[in-house]
N, C-alpha and C positions, 0 to 999 in steps of 0.2 A: 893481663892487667895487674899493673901492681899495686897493692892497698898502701898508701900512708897514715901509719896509724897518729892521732895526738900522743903527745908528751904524757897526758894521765891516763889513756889506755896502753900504752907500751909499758908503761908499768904497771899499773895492773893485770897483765897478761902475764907479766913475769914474777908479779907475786903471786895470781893463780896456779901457775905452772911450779911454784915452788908448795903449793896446796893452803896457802896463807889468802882462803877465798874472802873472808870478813874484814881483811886489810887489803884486798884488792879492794871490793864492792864502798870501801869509805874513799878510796883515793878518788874514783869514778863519782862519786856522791858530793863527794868536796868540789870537785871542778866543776860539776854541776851548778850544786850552790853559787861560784863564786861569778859564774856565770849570768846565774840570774839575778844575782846583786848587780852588776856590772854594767850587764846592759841590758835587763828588764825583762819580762816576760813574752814568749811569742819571738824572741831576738832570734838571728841568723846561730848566734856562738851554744846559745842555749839547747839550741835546736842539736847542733851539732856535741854536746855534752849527753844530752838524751839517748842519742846512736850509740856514741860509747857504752855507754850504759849496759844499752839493750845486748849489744857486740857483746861485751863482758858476759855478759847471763846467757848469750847464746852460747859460748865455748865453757860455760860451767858447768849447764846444763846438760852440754852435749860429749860432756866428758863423762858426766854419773851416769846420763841414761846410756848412753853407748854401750859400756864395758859389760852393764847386765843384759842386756839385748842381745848382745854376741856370744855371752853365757848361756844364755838361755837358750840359745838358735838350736844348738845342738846338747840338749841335757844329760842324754844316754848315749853309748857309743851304738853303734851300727848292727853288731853281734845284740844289745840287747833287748831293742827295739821288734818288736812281733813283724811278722811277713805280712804285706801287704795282697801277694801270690796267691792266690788260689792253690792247693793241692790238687793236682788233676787225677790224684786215686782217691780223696775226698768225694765219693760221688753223694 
């Protein structure tokens, strides 16, 4: 399935992806707005400005929490980590 993104989330993505998150998240805010000037609240287009949105904050999101989660997986290497083994001359 291929996603087509709107005109203000494709850029927004790419000024996320340039780390410029607070001029993404106004580009997505603005379409919104102009959205619900336009054609009212509850509207089809509004509706579809709200996704963007969400879209946006889900890959911002999922960019901060990701990189610490994957750090974290593994915090000490393998050598430093205690045995979980039993010693079998531990009696």
């Amino acid at each position: 399935m291929v996603h087509q993104f709107s005109e203000p989330l494709w850029q927004a993505l790419q000024r996320a992806a340039a780390g410029q998150t607070a001029e993404a998240e106004t580009i997505v805010r603005r379409a919104a707005m102009a959205a619900k000037a336009k054609y009212g609240s509850g509207s089809h287009p509004l509706t579809c400005a709200y996704g963007d949105m969400a879209r946006l904050h889900h890959d911002i999101i999922s960019v901060f929490t990701t990189v610490p989660l994957m750090n974290s997986a593994m915090p000490t290497k393998a050598s430093d980590r205690p045995t979980l083994r039993r010693d079998p001359t531990d009696c």
